[in-house]
Structures are given as structure tokens and as C-alpha cells.
N, C-alpha and C positions, 0 to 999 in steps of 0.2 A: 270436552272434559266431562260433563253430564251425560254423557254416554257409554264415559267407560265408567263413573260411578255406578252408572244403571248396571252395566255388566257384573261389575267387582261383588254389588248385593244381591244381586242375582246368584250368583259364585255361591255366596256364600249362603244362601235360602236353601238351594236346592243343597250342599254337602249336609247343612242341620235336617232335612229332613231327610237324605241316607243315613247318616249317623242312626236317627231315629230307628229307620227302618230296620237296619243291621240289629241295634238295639233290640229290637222287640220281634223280629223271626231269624236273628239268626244269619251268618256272612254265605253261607250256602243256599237259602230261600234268595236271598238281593242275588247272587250270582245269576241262579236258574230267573228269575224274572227279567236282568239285566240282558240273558240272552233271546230269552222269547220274543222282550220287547223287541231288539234288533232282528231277530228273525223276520219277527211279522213286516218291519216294516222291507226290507229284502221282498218279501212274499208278495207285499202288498203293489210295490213296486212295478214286478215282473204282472201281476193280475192285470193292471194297469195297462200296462204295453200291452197286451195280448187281448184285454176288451177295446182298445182304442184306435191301434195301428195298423200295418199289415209291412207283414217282413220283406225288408230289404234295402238297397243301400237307397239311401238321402245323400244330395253332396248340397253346398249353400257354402255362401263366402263373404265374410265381412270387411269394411275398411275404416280407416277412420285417416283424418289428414294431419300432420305435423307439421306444420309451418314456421322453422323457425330459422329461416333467412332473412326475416322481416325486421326491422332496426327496434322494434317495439320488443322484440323478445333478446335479451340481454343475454348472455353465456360465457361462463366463463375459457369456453376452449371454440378454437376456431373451426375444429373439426367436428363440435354439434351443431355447427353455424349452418344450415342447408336442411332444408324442405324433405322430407320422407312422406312414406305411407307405409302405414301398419295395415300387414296384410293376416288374414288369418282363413283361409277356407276348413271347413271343417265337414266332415263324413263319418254319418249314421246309419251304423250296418246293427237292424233290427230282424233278428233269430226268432223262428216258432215258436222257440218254449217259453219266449218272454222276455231272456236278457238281451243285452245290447252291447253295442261300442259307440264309442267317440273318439275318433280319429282326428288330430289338428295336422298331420301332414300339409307340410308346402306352409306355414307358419313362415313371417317373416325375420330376420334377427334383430334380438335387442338391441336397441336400440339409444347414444346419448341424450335420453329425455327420461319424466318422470311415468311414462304411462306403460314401464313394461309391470309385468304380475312375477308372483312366485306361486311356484304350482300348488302349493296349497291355498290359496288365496282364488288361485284360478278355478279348481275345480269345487272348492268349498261355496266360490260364488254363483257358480252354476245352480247347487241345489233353490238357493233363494228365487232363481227365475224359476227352477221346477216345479216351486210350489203354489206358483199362482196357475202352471199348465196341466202338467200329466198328472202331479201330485198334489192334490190340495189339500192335503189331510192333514191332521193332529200329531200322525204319526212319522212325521220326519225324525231321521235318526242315522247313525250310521247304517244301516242297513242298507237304505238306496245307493248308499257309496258302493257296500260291496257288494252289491248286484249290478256295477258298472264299470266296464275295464276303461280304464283312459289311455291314451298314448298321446303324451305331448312332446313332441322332439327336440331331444336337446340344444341348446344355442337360440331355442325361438324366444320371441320375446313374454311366454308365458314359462318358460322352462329354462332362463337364462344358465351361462357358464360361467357368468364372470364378477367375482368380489364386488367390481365399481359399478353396478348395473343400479338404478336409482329403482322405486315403487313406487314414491310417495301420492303417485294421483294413477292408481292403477285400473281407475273406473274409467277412464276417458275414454280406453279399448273393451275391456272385457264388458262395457252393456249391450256393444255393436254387436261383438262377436257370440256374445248368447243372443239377442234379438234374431241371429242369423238360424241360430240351433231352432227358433221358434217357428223361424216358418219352415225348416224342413220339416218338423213334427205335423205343423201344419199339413200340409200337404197328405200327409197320411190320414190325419184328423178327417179331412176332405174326402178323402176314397173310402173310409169306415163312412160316411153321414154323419160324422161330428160337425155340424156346419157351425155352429155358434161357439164351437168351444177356438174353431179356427182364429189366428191372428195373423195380422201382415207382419206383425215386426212391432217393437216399440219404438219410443222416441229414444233419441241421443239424449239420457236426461244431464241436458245443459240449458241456457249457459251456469255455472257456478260463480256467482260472486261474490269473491274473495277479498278481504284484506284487513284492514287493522290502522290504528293508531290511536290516540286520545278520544275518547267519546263525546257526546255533549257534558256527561256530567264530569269532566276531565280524571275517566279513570282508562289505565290500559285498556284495548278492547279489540279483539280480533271479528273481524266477522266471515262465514260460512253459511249463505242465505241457503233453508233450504226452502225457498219457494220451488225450488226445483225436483220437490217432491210429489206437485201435480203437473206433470206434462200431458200433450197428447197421447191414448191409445191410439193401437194399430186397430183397421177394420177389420169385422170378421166376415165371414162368406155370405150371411145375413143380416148388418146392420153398419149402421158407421160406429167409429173408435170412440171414446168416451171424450171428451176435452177437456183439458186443464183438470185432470181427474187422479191422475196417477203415476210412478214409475217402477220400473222391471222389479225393481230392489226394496218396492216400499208400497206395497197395496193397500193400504189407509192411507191413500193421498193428499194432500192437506199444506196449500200455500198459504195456511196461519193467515188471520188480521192483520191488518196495515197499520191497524193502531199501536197490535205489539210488537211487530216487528221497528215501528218509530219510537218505542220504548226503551228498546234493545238498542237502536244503532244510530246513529248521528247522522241519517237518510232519511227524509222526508219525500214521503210520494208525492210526485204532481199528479200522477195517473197510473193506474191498471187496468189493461183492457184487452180482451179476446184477439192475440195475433193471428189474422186474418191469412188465409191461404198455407198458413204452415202445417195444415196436415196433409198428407198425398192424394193427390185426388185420384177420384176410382167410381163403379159402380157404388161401391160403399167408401166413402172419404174416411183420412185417418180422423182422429180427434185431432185438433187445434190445442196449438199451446196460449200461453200469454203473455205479455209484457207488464212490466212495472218500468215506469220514468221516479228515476230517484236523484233528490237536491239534496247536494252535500250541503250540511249546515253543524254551525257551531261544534266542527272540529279541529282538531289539532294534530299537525304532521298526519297527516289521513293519506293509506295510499288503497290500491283495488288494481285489484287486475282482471281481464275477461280467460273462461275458461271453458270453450267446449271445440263443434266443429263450425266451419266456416267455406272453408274453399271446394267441400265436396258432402254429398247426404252420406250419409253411413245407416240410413234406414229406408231403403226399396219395397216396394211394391210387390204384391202377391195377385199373381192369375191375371195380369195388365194392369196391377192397381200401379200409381203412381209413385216414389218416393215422399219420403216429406220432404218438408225445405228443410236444405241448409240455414246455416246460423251466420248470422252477419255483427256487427259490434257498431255500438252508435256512443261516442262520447264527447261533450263537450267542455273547452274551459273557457276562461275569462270571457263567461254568455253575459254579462251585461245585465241577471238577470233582479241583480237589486234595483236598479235604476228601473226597468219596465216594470217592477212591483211598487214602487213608487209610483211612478206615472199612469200607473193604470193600464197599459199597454196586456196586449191581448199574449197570453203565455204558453208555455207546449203541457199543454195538459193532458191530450190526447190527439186522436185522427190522424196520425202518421205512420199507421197502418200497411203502405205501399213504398220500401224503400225505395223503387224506381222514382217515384215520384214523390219527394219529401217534401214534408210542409215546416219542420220544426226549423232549419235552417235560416229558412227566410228570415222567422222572429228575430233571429240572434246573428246580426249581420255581420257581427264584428266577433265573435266567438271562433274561437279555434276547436274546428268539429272534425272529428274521426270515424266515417262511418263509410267502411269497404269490410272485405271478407276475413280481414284478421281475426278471426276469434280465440286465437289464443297469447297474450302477451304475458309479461313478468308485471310485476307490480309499477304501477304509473302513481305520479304525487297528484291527488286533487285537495283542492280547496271550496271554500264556502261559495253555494252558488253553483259550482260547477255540478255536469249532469252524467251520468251511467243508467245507460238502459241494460236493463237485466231481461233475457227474451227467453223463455221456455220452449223448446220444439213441440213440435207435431209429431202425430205415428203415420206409416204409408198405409194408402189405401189398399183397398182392393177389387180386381175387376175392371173393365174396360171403361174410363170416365163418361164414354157417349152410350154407353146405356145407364145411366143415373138416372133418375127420374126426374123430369123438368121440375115440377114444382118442389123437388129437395131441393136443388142449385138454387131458384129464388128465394128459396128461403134462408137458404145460407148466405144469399148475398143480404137480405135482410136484414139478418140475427148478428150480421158481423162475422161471418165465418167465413167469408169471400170473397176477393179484389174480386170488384165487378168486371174487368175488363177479362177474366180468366173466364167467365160462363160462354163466353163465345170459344174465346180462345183454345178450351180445354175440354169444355162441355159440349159445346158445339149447341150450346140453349141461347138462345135468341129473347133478352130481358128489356121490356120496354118498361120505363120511370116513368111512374105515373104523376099529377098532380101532387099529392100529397107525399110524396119522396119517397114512394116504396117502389119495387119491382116486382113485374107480373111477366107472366110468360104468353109468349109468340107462338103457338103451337103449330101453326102453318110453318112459319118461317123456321122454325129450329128444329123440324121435320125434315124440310129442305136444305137446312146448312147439316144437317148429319149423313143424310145420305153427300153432299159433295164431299163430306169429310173421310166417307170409307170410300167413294172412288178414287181421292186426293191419296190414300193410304195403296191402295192397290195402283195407280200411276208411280208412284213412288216405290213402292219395294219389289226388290228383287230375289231372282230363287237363290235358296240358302247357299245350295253349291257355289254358285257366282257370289257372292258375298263371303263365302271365306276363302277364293281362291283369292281375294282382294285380300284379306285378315295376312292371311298366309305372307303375299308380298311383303307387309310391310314387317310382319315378323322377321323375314327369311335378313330384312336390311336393316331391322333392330333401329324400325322408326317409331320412338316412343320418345319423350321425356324423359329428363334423365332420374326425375325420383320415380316413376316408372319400370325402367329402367333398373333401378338398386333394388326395389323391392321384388320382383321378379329375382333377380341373383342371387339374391341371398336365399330366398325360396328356394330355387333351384340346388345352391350348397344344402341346405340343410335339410332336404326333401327329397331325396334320390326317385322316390317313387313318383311324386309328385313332376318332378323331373322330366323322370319319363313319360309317365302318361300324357303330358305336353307335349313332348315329342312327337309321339303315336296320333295324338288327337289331331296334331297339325300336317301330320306327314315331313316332319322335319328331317332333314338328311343327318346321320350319325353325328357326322362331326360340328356340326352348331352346337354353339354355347351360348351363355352368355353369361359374362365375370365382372363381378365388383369395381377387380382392375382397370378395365377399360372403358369403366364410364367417367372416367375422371375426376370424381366428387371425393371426399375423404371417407374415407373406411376402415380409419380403427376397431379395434375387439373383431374384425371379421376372421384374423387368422390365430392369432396369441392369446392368450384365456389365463384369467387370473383366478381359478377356479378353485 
């Protein structure tokens, strides 16, 4: 609500000072100014590409996971009852003179959930990630629109066809799917010597926790935390990603005080602390996101739901760099945990850092806990006591994680940036604990565990030819999942080109297909459009 007031005065500041203007030179002076502005920034635009990039096509492809097979996600039809993936590959054909395209070809179909877009939402939300890359200027305006041809194909889920298509959480997809546009840019950025303005990719800015009911001061009260406006950055070709700093849509980052936000909402922190391993590891690591442990207290009818990815990353890795993690959901009820505040009993404040290995559990023996890769449900009832962890991602790194340099890994195991058991794992750095609980590095031994780690890498892979005559197999038998499977098909309907060039790329015989029909899932809106 304070946001669209912000807008609405907004509205109305800048009309009082056109009036003005018109006022005092005139409806033909505000014209010609009206167009120069938009000129220049068109001009400024195309300068841009042409000092930065180097012409030609970019392809990059993002996903995100929809999980709602799951008994936690409520629906009202049975036919949005089943697991998808939103697919969006997208291609950046950059010209001489300076303009450009974006191509969303092979786009998958809308879809019975809230995360499709409308094309003005889609391409309006592009510019916001533009202005933190190629354009960081004052001068954002319509201009860079129309120095930008789009093509988003009808039926995808950024260009829907059909009346009952929902939006309402239309950011779930479109951060992945620009994050993807960033690192093709990237990549150009890289072959100009833009090394620093280079990025892997941002974070999925999630989880979003949502919901509402009675406050402590028992008034109505919805809540929309935006702690998830500092997530991790993506690494750039020379340094790691910022952490707990930022996201795509919001570069004055800022996950606000704990105090105000227990002001605001009937959620008390037990803890916030730097989520360890969630940014990609790489030469340059992403940025790390965070976590907040929050106790529901003195509310009334209180419900929340979790809201981002969980079952798959939707932010990869640039030049070998790593993904970030995925997002996982940790919630607890009837924790028990008045009676251990009473008793003095030791509480989950923090250090549970390594889902593999949880510590919060133990505490709350008798607690009904929820914590697998659901990350996205409908609204759950909690009550006083009970717990929701709210976990920010990471950005992917970049670069080859065994060339990092040993004493950054200790350090991040250090700083809290790092499940220790990953420096071996991942890093291939060899960290011995010393008396005093810190980690130093093994420089002999993590010399020696890196080279077995490129002979392990060359023992194991194969030449590409033989690796996709293998790909190919399992294509030619349509051995995938079946939300695999749907999203592919519907690609394929709605993407003719896309279509083919999968054909060509695979060597696939003419008559292969593959149809919605025959994967036996439900697929309303794929043939009849209420459009």
C-alpha cells in the first residue's frame, strides 16, 4: 500500500511540474524537449552496446521449478495439481550499429500458477535489471525500449493467450529469466575486457515471506518481508559477488533492522546469520545470502506461506563457476518451545547452517518440523512459539572452484561463508583446525588433493562426440520426467524454430516429436484459448 502511495505522489509531482513547464515555455518547447529526452536515451543506449559488447548472437536459458504436486500446495483444480518447469531460453542477436534483439523463442506455456507475466510487465521489468548492467544512467526513459525489438511468442508464459491466466507473483520467473540475459551480456562484457562489470547471474531473490493475520497489537496485518531485498550477488571475472547486499530489482539493498521489522510484525528473531555455502562456488564465489529464525508470538489466526525455488537452482554458474544453492523451507509447530524458555533449556538461536546436518531438530524433540525442498506452499496456520525460517539465496560463482585461492576458502570457512566439509569437497583445499577453532590451510596437501582432483576430472570425462551420442539415446526414447517432458512440448508447440533447431542440433529423424498428449499429465489451456 505505501508503495503505490509512493507512486500515486509521485504521479502527481512530476504532472505539477509539466503543467508548470508547459506554463512557462509553452506545449511545443515540453514537446521538442519531451523528444530529445527520449532520443538521447535510444542514443545513449545503442553508445553503450557498441562501447561494451561485440556483435553477435548470445543464447542462455533460464528455469525455475513449480512444485505443486505437493499436499502443502492447496488448488483448487486438479488439473494444476502436478509439478512443471518454467522454461524460458532467450537469444541476443547484437548488430554493428548498436541495436539489438531479444528473442524468448522455445518459451514455455502458461501455465495454472501465479508466476506467468504480461508482456508489459515482462519487458518493462527487464529495463530495471538493465540499469544496474549496460545502463546505469539517470537517463532511463522510453528510449532504450525503442532501441529494442522484442519477440515474445504468443501462448508463453510471458505473452499469455488466455483470459484465466493468473500474475499475481510474476517475479518468481522473470528474476531467473533476466539473470540469464546477464550473463549472456556477460560474456560479451568478458571478450570487450569488461572484467569487473562482468556478472554470473543473480540470486533467485527469495524466499518471500508471506502472510497475515491479527498482529501483536491485535490489528489486521498482512506481511510481505522484504528482507529479500539483500541477497547474494553473482561473481564477477575479478572478485567474488557482494553478500547479503542486494537484488536484480532493487540496488540499494537493505534487509532493514530486526528491531523494526519486530515492530511491524508479530515475528520475533531468535537469529540472523550469514547462510553459509549458498552462493556458487567458483574461482570467484557468489555472494552468500542470509537467514532469519522467526517465533511466532502473540498472534491471532496467523497464517505464512514459503515462496521461492527449492527443488532445482535457477542461478548457474559463469566460465565453470558453480550455481548457487537451491532454497529448502524449515518449519516448525507445536516446538515445545515455552516450556525450554522456562527451563532454561538451550534454544535454536543459530549454527544450523548445514541442512544435511541439523542441529535445530534435536532441541525440539516433540515438534512437528518441515524441512525438505518444498519451497513453495499456500498459506499454513501457525501459532505462538511455532518457528519459520526465512533463507535469502546466494548469486553463482565464477570460474573453476580449484583455482580459488586457498587462503580465500579458509577464510570463508572462517567468516561463516562456508560448510567446512565443502573446502575439500569442492575446493579441493585441504583446512586443518587449529587449537583455537579457526582454519588454516595445508599447502602441501591441497596442492596434492588438486592435482588428483584434475586427474579424477580427466579419468572421468568423456569426448563430447561420445557423450551426446549417449544424450541423443535417450532423447530418441523420450527418457526424461514427465515435467521435463511437458516443458519441452509445449516449447516445442510454441517455438517452431526452436523446434527445429533441436532437431538439427540432435540429428533427430523427421518424424520425432514430442506431445503434451502423450505424456499423460493434465494439459488444459494447451489447445482452446480464452483469449
Amino acid at each position: 500500500m505505501l508503495d503505490e502511495r509512493t507512486r500515486i505522489a509521485g504521479c502527481h509531482m512530476i504532472r505539477k511540474l509539466v503543467e508548470e513547464v508547459v506554463a512557462e515555455e509553452g506545449i511545443e518547447a515540453y514537446w521538442k524537449f519531451a523528444y530529445e529526452a527520449v532520443e538521447h536515451g535510444r542514443q545513449g543506449l545503442q553508445n553503450r552496446i557498441k562501447a561494451m559488447t561485440i556483435p553477435g548472437t548470445y543464447r542462455q536459458v533460464g528455469f525455475v521449478d513449480v512444485p505443486y504436486a505437493h499436499e502443502d500446495v492447496r488448488v483448487p483444480s486438479d488439473f494444476a495439481k502436478i509439478d512443471t518447469i518454467m522454461h524460458s531460453p532467450s537469444e541476443i542477436t547484437i548488430r554493428g550499429d548498436g541495436t539489438w534483439r531479444l528473442d524468448f523463442e522455445g518459451s514455455s506455456r502458461w501455465g495454472w500458477h501465479t508466476y506467468n507475466a504480461h508482456q508489459v510487465s515482462f519487458t518493462s521489468g527487464i529495463w530495471v535489471m538493465m540499469t544496474q548492467t549496460l545502463i546505469p544512467s539517470e537517463m532511463i526513459n522510453d528510449g532504450a525500449a525503442y532501441g529494442t525489438e522484442f519477440r515474445l511468442p504468443k501462448g508463453t508464459w510471458m505473452n499469455p493467450d488466455d483470459r484465466r491466466v493468473a500474475f499475481s507473483y510474476s517475479w518468481h520467473f522473470l528474476v531467473s529469466t533476466w539473470t540469464a540475459l546477464w550473463r549472456g551480456l556477460s560474456r560479451s562484457y568478458f571478450g570487450r575486457g569488461y572484467l569487473e562489470e562482468v556478472n554470473a547471474g543473480n540470486a533467485n531473490t527469495s524466499n518471500w515471506l508471506q502472510g497475515g493475520g491479527f498482529n501483536q497489537y491485535d490489528e489486521i496485518h498482512a506481511v510481505n518481508s522484504f528482507e529479500c531485498a539483500a541477497n547474494g550477488t553473482g561473481a564477477t571475472a575479478v572478485h567474488d559477488g557482494l553478500s547479503h547486499a542486494a537484488a536484480i530489482w532493487n540496488p540499494e539493498g537493505d534487509m532493514g533492522d530486526m528491531e523494526i521489522w519486530e515492530l511491524a510484525e508479530p515475528l520475533v528473531y531468535l537469529g540472523r546469520q550469514i547462510k553459509a555455502s549458498s552462493g556458487g562456488a567458483g574461482k570467484y564465489r557468489g555472494g552468500c545470502g542470509f537467514e532469519s529464525l522467526r517465533m511466532v508470538w502473540n498472534a491471532k489466526d496467523w497464517t505464512m506461506f514459503f515462496m521461492g525455488n527449492g527443488h532445482m537452482s535457477s542461478d548457474w554458474g559463469l566460465m565453470g563457476g558453480y550455481p548457487a544453492a537451491s532454497g529448502y523451507r524449515f518449519a516448525a509447530h507445536d516446538t515445545g518451545l515455552k516450556e525450554l524458555i522456562a527451563s532454561g533449556a538451550p534454544l535454536p538461536f543459530g549454527g544450523d547452517t548445514d541442512p544435511q546436518n541439523p542441529v535445530w531438530d534435536a532441541m525440539m524433540p516433540d515438534a512437528k518440523i518441515k524441512r525438505d525442498k518444498q519451497a513453495i506452499t499456500t498459506e499454513e496456520m501457525f501459532k505462538d512459539y511455532d518457528l519459520y525460517l526465512n533463507y535469502m539465496r546466494g548469486g553463482p560463482g565464477f570460474g573453476d572452484p580449484i583455482d580459488r585461492d586457498p587462503q580465500s576458502v579458509v577464510d570463508d570457512i572462517n567468516g561463516g561463508y562456508l560448510v567446512e566439509r565443502f573446502a575439500l569437497q569442492v575446493y579441493g583445499v585441504v583446512a586443518e583446525k587449529g587449537a583455537d577453532g579457526t582454519y588454516a590451510v595445508d599447502a602441501p596437501a591441497t596442492a596434492a588433493r588438486r592435482k588428483e582432483i584434475r586427474a579424477e576430472r580427466l579419468a572421468k570425462s568423456v569426448p563430447t562426440r561420445d557423450w551426446m551420442k549417449g544424450e541423443r539415446e535417450k532423447i530418441l526414447a523420450k527418457d526424461a520426467g514427465d515435467h521435463v517432458k511437458q516443458m519441452f512440448a509445449s516449447s516445442f508447440k510454441l517455438g517452431p524454430k526452436f523446434f527445429k533447431d533441436f532437431q538439427t542440433f540432435w540429428d533427430l529423424p523427421a518424424e520425432w516429436t514430442l506431445l503434451e498428449e502423450e505424456i499423460g499429465i493434465p494439459h488444459y489451456g494447451s489447445h482452446y484459448h480464452m483469449d
